[in-house]
C-alpha positions as a Markdown table, in Angstrom:
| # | Residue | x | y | z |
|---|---|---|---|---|
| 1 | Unk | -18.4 | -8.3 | -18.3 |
| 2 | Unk | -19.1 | -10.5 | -21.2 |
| 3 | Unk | -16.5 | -12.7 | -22.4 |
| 4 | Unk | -13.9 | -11.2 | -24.9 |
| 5 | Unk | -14.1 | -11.7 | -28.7 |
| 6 | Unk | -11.3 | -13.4 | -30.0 |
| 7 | Unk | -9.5 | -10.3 | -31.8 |
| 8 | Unk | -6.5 | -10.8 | -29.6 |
| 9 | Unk | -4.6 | -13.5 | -29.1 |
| 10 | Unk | -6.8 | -16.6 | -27.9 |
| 11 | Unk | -5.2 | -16.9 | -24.3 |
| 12 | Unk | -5.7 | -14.1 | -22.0 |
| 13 | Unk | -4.6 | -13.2 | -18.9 |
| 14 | Unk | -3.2 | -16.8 | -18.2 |
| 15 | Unk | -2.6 | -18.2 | -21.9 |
| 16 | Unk | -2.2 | -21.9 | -22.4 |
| 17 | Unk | 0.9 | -23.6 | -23.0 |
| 18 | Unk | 0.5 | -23.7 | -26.9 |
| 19 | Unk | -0.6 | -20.2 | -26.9 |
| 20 | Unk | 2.3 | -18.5 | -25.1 |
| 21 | Unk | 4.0 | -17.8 | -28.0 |
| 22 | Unk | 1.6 | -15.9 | -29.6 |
| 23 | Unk | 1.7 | -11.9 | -28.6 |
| 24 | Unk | -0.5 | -11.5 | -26.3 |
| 25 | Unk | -3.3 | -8.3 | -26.2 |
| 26 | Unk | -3.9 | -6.9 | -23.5 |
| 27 | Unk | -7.3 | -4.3 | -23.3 |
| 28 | Unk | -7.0 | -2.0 | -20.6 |
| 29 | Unk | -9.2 | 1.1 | -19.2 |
| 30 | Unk | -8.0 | 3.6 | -16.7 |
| 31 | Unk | -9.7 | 6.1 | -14.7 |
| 32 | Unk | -6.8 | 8.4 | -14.4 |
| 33 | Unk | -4.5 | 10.5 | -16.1 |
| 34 | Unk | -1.4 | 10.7 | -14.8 |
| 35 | Unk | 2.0 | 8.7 | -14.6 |
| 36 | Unk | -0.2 | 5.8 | -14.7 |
| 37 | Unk | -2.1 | 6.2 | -18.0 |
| 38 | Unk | 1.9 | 6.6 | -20.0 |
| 39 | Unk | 3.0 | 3.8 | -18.3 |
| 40 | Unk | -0.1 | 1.6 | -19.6 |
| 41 | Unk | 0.1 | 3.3 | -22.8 |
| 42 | Unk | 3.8 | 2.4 | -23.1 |
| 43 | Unk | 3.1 | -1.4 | -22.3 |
| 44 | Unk | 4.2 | -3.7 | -25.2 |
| 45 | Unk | 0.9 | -5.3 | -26.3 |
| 46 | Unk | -1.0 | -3.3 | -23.6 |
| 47 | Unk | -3.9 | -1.4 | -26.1 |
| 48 | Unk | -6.4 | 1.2 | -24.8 |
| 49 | Unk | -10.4 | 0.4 | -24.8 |
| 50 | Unk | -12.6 | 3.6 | -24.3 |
| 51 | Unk | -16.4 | 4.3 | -22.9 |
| 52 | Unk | -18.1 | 0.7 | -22.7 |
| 53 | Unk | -15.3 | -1.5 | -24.7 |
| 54 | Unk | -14.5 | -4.3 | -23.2 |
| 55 | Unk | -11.6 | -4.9 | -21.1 |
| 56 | Unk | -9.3 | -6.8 | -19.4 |
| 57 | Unk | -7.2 | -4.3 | -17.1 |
| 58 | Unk | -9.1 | -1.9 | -15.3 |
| 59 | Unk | -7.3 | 0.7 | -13.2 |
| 60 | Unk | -10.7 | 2.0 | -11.4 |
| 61 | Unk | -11.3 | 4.4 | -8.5 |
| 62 | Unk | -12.8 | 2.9 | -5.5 |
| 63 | Unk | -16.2 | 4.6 | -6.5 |
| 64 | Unk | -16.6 | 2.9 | -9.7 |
| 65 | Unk | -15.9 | -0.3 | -7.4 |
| 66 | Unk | -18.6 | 0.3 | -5.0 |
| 67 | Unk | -20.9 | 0.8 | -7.8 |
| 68 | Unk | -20.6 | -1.9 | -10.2 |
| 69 | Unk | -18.3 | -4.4 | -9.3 |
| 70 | Unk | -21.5 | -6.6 | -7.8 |
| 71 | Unk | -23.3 | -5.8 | -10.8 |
| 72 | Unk | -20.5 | -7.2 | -13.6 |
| 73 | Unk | -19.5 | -10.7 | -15.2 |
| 74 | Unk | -15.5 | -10.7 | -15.1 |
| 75 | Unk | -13.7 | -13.4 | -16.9 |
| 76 | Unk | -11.1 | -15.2 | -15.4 |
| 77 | Unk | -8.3 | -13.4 | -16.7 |
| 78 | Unk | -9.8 | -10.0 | -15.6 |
| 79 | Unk | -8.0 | -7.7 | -13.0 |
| 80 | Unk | -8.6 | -4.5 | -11.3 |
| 81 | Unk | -7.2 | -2.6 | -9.3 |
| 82 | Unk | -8.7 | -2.4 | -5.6 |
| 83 | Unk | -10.3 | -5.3 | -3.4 |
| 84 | Unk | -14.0 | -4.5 | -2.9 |
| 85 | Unk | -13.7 | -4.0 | 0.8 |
| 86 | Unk | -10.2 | -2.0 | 1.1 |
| 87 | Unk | -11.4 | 0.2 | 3.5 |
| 88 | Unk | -10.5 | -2.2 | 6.1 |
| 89 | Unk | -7.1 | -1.3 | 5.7 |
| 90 | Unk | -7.7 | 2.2 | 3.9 |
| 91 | Unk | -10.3 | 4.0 | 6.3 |
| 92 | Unk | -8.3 | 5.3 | 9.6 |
| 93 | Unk | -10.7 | 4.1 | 11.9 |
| 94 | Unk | -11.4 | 0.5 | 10.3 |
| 95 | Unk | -7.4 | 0.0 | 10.2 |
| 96 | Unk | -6.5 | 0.5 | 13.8 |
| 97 | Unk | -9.7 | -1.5 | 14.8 |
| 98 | Unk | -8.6 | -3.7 | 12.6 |
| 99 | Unk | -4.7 | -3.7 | 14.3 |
| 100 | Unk | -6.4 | -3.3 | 18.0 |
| 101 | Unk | -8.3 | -6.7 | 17.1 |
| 102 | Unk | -5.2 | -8.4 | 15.8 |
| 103 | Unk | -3.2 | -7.2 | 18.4 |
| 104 | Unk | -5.5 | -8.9 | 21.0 |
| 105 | Unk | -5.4 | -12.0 | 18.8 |
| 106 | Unk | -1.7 | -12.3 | 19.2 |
| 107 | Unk | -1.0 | -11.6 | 22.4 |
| 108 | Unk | -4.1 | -14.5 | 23.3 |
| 109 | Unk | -2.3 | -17.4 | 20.7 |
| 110 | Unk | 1.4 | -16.0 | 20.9 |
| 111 | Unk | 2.1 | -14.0 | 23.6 |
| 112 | Unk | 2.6 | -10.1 | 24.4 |
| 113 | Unk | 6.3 | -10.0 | 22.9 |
| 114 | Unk | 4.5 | -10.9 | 19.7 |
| 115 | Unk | 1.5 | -8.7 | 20.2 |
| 116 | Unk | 3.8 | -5.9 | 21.0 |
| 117 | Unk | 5.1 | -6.0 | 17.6 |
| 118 | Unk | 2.0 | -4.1 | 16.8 |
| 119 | Unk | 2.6 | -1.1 | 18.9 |
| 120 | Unk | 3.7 | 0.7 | 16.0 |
| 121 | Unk | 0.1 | 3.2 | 15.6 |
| 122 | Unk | -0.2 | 6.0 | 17.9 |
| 123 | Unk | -3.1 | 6.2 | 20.8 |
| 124 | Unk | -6.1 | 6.4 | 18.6 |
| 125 | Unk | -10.0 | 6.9 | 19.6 |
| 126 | Unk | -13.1 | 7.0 | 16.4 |
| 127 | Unk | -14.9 | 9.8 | 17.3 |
| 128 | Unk | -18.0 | 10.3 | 17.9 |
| 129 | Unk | -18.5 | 6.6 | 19.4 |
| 130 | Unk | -15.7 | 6.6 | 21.5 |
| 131 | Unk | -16.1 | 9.7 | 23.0 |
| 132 | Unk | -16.1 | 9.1 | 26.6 |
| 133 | Unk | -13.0 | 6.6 | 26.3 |
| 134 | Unk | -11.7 | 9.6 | 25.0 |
| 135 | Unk | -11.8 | 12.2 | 27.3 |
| 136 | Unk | -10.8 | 9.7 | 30.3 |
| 137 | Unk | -7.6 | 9.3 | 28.1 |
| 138 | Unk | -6.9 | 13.2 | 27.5 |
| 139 | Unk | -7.5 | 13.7 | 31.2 |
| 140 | Unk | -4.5 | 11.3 | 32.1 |
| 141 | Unk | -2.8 | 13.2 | 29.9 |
| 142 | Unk | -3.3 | 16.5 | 29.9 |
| 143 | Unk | -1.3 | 19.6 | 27.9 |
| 144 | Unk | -0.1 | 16.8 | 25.1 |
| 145 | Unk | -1.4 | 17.3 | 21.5 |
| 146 | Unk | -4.0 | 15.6 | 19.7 |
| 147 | Unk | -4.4 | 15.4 | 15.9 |
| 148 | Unk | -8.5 | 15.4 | 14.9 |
| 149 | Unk | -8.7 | 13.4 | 11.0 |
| 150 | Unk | -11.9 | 12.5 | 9.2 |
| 151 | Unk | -11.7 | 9.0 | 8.7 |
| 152 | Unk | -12.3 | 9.2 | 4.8 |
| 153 | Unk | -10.8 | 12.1 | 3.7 |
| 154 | Unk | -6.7 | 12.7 | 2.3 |
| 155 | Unk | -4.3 | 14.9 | 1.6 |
| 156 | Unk | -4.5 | 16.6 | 5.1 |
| 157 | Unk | -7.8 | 17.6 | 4.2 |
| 158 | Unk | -10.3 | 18.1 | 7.2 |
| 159 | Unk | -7.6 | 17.7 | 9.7 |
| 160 | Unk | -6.7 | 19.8 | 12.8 |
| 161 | Unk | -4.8 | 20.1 | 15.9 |
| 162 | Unk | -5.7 | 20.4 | 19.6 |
| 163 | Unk | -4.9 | 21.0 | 23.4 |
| 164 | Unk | -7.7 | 21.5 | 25.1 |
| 165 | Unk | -10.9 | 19.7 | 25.0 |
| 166 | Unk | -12.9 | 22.6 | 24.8 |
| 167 | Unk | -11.8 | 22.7 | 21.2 |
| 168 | Unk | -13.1 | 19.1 | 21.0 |
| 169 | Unk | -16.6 | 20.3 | 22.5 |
| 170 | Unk | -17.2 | 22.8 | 20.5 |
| 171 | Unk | -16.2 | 20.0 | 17.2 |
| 172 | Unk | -19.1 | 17.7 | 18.7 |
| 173 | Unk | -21.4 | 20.7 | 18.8 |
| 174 | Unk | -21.0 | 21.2 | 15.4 |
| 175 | Unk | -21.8 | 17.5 | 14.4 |
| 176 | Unk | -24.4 | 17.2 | 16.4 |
| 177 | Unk | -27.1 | 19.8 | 14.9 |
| 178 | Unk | -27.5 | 16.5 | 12.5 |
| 179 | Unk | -28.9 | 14.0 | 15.6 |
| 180 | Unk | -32.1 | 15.4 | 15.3 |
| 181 | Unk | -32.6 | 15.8 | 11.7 |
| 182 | Unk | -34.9 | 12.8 | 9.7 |
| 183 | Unk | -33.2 | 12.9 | 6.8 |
| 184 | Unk | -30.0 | 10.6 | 5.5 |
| 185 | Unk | -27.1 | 13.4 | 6.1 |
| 186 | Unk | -24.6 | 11.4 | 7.5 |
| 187 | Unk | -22.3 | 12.4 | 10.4 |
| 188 | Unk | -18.7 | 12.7 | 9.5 |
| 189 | Unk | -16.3 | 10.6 | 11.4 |
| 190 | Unk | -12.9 | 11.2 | 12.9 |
| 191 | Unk | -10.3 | 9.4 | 14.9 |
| 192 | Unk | -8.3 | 11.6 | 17.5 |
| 193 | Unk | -5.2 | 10.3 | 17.5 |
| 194 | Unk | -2.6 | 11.3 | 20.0 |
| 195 | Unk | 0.1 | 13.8 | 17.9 |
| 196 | Unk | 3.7 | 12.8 | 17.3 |
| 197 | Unk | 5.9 | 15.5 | 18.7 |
| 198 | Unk | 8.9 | 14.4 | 18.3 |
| 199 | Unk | 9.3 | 13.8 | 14.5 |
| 200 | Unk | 12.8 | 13.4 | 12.8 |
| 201 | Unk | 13.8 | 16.6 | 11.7 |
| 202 | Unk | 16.0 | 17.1 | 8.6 |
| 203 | Unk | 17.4 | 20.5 | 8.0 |
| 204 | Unk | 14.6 | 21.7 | 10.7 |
| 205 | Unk | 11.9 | 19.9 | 8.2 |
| 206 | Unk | 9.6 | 17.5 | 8.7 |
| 207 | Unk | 9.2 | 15.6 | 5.4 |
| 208 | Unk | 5.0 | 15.2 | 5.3 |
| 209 | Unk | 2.6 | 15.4 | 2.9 |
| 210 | Unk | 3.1 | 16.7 | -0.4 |
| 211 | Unk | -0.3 | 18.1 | -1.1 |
| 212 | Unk | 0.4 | 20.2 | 2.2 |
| 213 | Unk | 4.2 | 21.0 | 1.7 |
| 214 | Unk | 3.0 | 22.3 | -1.7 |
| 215 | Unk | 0.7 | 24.9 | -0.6 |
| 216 | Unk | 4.1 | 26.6 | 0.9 |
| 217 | Unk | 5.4 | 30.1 | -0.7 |
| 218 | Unk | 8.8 | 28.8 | -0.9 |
| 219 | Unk | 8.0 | 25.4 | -2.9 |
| 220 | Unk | 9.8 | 24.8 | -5.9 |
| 221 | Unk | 8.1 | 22.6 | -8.0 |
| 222 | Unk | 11.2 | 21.5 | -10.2 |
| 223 | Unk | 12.9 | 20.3 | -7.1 |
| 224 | Unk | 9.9 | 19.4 | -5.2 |
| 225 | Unk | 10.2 | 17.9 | -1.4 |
| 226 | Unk | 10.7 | 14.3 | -2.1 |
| 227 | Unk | 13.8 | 11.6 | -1.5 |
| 228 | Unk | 13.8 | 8.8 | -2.8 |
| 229 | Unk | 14.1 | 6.0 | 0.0 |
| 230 | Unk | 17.6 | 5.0 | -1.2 |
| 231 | Unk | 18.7 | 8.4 | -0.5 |
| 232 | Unk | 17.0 | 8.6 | 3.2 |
| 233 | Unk | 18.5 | 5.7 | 3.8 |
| 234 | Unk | 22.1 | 6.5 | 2.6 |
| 235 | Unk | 21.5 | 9.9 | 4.7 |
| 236 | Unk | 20.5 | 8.2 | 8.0 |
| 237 | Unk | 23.4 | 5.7 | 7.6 |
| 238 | Unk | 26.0 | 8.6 | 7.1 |
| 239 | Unk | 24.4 | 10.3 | 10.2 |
| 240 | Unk | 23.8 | 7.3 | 12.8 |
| 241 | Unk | 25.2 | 4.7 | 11.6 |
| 242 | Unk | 24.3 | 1.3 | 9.4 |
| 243 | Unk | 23.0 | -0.6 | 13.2 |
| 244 | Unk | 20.8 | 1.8 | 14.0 |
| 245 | Unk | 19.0 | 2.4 | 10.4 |
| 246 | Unk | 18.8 | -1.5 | 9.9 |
| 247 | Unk | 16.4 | -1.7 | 13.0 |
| 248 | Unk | 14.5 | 0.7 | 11.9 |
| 249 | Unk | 14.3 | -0.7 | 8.5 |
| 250 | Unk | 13.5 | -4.2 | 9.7 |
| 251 | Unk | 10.6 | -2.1 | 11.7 |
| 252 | Unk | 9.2 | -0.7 | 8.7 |
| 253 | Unk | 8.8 | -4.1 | 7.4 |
| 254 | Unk | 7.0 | -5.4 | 10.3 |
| 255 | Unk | 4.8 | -2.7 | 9.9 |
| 256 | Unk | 3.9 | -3.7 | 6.5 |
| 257 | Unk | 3.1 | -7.5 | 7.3 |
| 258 | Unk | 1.4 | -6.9 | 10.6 |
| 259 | Unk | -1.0 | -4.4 | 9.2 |
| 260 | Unk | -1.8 | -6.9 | 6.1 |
| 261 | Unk | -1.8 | -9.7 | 8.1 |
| 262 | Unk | -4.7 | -7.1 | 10.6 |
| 263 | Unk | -7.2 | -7.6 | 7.4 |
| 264 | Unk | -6.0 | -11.1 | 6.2 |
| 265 | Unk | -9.0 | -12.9 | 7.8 |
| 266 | Unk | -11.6 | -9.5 | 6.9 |
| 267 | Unk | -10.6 | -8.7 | 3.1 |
| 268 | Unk | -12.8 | -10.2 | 0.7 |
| 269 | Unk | -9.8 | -11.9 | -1.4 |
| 270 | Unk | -11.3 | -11.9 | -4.8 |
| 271 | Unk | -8.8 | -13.6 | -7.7 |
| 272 | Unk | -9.7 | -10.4 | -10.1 |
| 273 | Unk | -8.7 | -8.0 | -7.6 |
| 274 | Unk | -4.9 | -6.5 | -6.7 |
| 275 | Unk | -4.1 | -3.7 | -4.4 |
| 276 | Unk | -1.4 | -1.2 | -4.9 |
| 277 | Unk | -1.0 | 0.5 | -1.3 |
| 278 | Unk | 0.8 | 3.4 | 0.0 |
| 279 | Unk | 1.7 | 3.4 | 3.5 |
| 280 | Unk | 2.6 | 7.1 | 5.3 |
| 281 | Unk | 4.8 | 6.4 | 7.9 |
| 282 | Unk | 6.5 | 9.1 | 10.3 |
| 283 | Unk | 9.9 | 8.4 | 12.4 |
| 284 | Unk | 10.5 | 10.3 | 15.2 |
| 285 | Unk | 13.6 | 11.4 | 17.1 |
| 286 | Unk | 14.1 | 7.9 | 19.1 |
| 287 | Unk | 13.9 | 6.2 | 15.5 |
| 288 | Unk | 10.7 | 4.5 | 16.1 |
| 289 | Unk | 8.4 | 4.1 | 12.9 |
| 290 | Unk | 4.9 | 5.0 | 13.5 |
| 291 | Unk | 2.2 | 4.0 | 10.8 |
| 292 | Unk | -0.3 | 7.1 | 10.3 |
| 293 | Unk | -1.9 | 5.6 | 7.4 |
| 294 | Unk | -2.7 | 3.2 | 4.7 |
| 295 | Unk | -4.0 | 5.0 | 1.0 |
| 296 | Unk | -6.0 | 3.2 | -1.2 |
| 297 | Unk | -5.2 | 5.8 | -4.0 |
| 298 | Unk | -1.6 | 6.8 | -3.3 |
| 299 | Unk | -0.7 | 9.6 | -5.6 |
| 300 | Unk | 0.4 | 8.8 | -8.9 |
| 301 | Unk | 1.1 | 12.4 | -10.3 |
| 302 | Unk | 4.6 | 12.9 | -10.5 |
| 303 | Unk | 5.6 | 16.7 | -8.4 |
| 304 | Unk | 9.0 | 16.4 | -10.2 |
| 305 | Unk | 11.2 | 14.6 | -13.0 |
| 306 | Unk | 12.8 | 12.5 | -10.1 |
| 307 | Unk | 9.0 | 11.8 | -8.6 |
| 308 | Unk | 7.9 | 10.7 | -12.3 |
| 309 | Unk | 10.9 | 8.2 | -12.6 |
| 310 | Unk | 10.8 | 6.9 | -9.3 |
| 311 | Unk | 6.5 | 6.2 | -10.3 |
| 312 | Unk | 7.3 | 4.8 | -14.0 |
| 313 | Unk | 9.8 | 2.5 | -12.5 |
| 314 | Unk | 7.2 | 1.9 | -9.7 |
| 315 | Unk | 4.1 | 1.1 | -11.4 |
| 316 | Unk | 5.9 | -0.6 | -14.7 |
| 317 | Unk | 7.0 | -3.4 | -11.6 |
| 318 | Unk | 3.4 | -3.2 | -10.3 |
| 319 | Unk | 2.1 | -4.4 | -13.8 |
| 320 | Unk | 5.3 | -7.1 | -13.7 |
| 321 | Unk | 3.8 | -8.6 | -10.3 |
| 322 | Unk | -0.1 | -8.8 | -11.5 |
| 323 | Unk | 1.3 | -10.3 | -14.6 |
| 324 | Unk | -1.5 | -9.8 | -17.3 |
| 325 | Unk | 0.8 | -11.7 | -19.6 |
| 326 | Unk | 1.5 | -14.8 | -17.8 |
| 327 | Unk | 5.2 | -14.7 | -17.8 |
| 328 | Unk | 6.1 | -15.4 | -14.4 |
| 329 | Unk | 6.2 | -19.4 | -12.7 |
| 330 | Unk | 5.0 | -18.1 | -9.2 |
| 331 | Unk | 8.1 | -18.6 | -7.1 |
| 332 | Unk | 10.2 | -15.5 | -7.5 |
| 333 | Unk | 11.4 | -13.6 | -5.1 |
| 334 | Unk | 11.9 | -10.0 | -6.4 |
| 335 | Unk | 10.6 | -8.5 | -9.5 |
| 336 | Unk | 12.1 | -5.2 | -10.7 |
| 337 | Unk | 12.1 | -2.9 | -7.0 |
| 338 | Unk | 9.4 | -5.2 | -5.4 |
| 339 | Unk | 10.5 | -8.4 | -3.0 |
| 340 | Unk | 8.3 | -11.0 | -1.5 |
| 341 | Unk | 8.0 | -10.8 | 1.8 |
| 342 | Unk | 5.6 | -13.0 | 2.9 |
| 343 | Unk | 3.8 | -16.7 | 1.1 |
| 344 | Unk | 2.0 | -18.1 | 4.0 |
| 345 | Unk | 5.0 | -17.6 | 5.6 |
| 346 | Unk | 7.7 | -15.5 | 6.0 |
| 347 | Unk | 10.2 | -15.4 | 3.1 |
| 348 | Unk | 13.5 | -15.7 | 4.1 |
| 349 | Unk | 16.5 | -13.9 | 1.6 |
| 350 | Unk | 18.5 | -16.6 | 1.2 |
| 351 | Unk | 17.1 | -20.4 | 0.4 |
| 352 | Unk | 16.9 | -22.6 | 3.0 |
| 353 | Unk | 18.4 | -20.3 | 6.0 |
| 354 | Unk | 14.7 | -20.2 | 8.0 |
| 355 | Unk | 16.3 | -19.9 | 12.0 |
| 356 | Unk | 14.9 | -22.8 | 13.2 |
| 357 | Unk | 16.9 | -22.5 | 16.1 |
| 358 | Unk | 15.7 | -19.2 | 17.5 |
| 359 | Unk | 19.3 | -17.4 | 17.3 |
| 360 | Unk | 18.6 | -15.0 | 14.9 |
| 361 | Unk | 19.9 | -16.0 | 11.9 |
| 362 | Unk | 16.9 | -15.4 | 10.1 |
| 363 | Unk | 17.6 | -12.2 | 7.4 |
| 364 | Unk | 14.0 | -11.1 | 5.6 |
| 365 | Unk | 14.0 | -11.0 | 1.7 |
| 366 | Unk | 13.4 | -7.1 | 1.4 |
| 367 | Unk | 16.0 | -4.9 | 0.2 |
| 368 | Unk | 13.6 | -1.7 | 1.3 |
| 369 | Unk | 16.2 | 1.6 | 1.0 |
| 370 | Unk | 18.8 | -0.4 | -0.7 |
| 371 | Unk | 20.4 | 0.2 | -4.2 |
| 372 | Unk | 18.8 | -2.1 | -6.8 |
| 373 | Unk | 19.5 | -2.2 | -10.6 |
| 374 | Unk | 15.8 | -3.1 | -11.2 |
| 375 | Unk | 16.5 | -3.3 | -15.3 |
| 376 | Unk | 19.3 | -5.7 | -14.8 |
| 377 | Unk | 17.1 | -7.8 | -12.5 |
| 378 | Unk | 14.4 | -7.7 | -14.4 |
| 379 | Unk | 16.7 | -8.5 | -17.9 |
| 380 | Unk | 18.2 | -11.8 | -15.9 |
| 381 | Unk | 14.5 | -12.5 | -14.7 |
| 382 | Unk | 13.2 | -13.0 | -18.3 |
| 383 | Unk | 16.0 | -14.3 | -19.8 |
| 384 | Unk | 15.5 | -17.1 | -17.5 |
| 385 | Unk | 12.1 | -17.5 | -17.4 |
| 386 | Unk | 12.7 | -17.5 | -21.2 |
| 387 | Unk | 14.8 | -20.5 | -21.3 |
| 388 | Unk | 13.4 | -22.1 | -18.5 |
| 389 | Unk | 9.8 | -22.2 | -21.3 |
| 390 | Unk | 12.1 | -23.3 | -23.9 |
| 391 | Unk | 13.5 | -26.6 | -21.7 |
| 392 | Unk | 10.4 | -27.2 | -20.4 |
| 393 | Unk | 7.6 | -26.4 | -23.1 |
| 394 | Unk | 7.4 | -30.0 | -23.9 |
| 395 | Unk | 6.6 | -31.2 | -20.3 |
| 396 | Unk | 4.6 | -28.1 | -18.9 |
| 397 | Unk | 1.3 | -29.7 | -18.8 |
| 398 | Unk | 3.0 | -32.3 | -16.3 |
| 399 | Unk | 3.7 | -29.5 | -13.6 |
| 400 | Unk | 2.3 | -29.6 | -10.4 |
| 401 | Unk | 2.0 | -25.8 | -10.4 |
């Protein structure tokens, strides 16, 4: 991508101190319309570029990626929106080799109480390859149920339930008719992943996937089937009581830095690229949290009013944290509904109250399933960073940031 001509303001992406004050311009392309392309549309300063304008925002589909992002010149100040090898996290088989790997990692350097913390992923074998480690595994266990997904498909697509390995045979029949053909048709992948059979239940329903739940007679599309966390969490409280929902709060949140911190070493951590994630996880009756998935394209089309506020507010944060504009210093904590969990390090809530001493006292910045008045944070955030520019505009070039 060539650089950009000078119709905007001069600094972009990460303006220099004399141009701050200037408004800043920011060209942006999307692939999608949904939630996403009003909220970009909707961004102060924020302006649209069509066909083969130049940009400097692109909200691209990991096929786009694949295909061009080798072949491009980005400036600088240029994001988009996946990292060019995602899949690590994003493709079911790639993620749990990925957590097997680290898991083995740990418990070598650390210790098995650490490397347990990664037993959070049910039993999980890539099939075709590991089809033998397979079967000795069903036959330890036999009658349980197994759930058969193709690695790179979504929204339940593909997938399938079984109890008997004859049902598997006659799966591996069907890809097979491809081992003896010359040409390049490739055979699909799946994991067989032992089933969760135990899920938490509320009102007899199993909150899943929407794109499934959907396809029911008896959806209603102006109420949809979605809570927002806060609510889940206000429910679970009410039913079992604020000890047992913090544990498995705090789980969910080891689930989110042990999975990243799976791919740390593996991701190719490009400056241009951000990753908006979205993580399907399923609780079961003994209130463990089981990770199922990580999406590379979590759904941004709204299924109801509530679903479209809840993404506004979601993605209108997102564009806070990649910070296009250059507003933030670096060293905040939260911004609107997102906290910072983790900067080479875990991020403690409170500065200065890291448990050194191994009794605990350690308590995680992340408010996950906890009221927040995101507009009032993010008013006091500005306002601050505001005045902090206006003390220190004279002296910024003296920073060692």
């Amino acid at each position: 991508m060539s650089k950009p001509k000078n119709q905007c303001s001069k600094g972009h992406g990460a303006p220099k101190a004399r141009d701050r004050e200037q408004k800043v311009c920011i060209r942006f392309k999307c692939s999608v319309m949904n939630t996403l392309m009003d909220v970009l549309r909707h961004r102060p300063g924020w302006v649209e570029v069509k066909d083969e304008g130049e940009w400097d925002f692109y909200w691209c589909d990991v096929s786009w990626l694949r295909e061009n992002f080798d072949h491009i010149y980005m400036d600088e100040h240029v994001r988009i929106s996946h990292f060019r090898n995602h899949y690590e996290l994003t493709r079911k088989n790639y993620m749990v080799k990925n957590l097997k790997r680290f898991r083995k990692q740990l418990e070598r350097d650390v210790g098995k109480l650490e490397a347990a913390k990664c037993d959070f992923f049910p039993k999980t074998f890539e099939l075709p390859s590991d089809y033998h480690l397979f079967v000795e595994e069903f036959r330890k266990t036999p009658g349980i149920t197994w759930i058969m997904k193709p690695v790179a498909r979504s929204q339940g697509k593909g997938i399938f339930l079984f109890r008997k390995l004859k049902d598997i045979i006659d799966w591996r029949k069907d890809v097979s008719r491809y081992d003896d053909q010359k040409d390049d048709i490739p055979v699909e992948n799946y994991v067989a992943q032992r089933y969760i059979e135990n899920p938490y239940l509320i009102g007899d329903v199993h909150l899943t996937n929407v794109a499934v739940q959907k396809t029911s007679p008896d959806y209603d599309p102006e109420k949809g089937c979605k809570w927002m966390i806060q609510r889940f969490r206000q429910y679970l409280t009410s039913k079992h009581g604020p000890e047992t929902v913090e544990k498995l709060f705090q789980d969910m949140d080891n689930i989110f830095i042990k999975s990243l911190q799976s791919v740390q070493k593996v991701i190719i951590s490009d400056k241009h690229c951000f990753e908006l994630y979205g993580y399907d996880i399923l609780i079961d009756q003994n209130f463990k949290a089981w990770l199922l998935e990580v999406n590379a394209s979590p759904s941004l089309t709204a299924s109801s009013q509530e679903d479209y506020q809840l993404k506004t507010c979601l993605l209108e944060d997102t564009l806070h944290v990649v910070d296009m504009e250059a507003r933030l210093t670096g060293k905040e904590k939260r911004v609107g509904g997102f906290d910072l969990m983790w900067n080479d390090g875990p991020v403690s809530r409170e500065e200065d109250c890291i448990d050194i001493s191994g009794t605990g006292n350690f308590v995680a910045n992340t408010h996950l399933g906890c009221n927040n008045d995101r507009k009032k944070q993010l008013r006091q955030l500005f306002r601050s960073l505001n005045s902090q520019k206006k003390v220190t505009s004279k002296s910024w070039w003296t920073r060692g940031n």
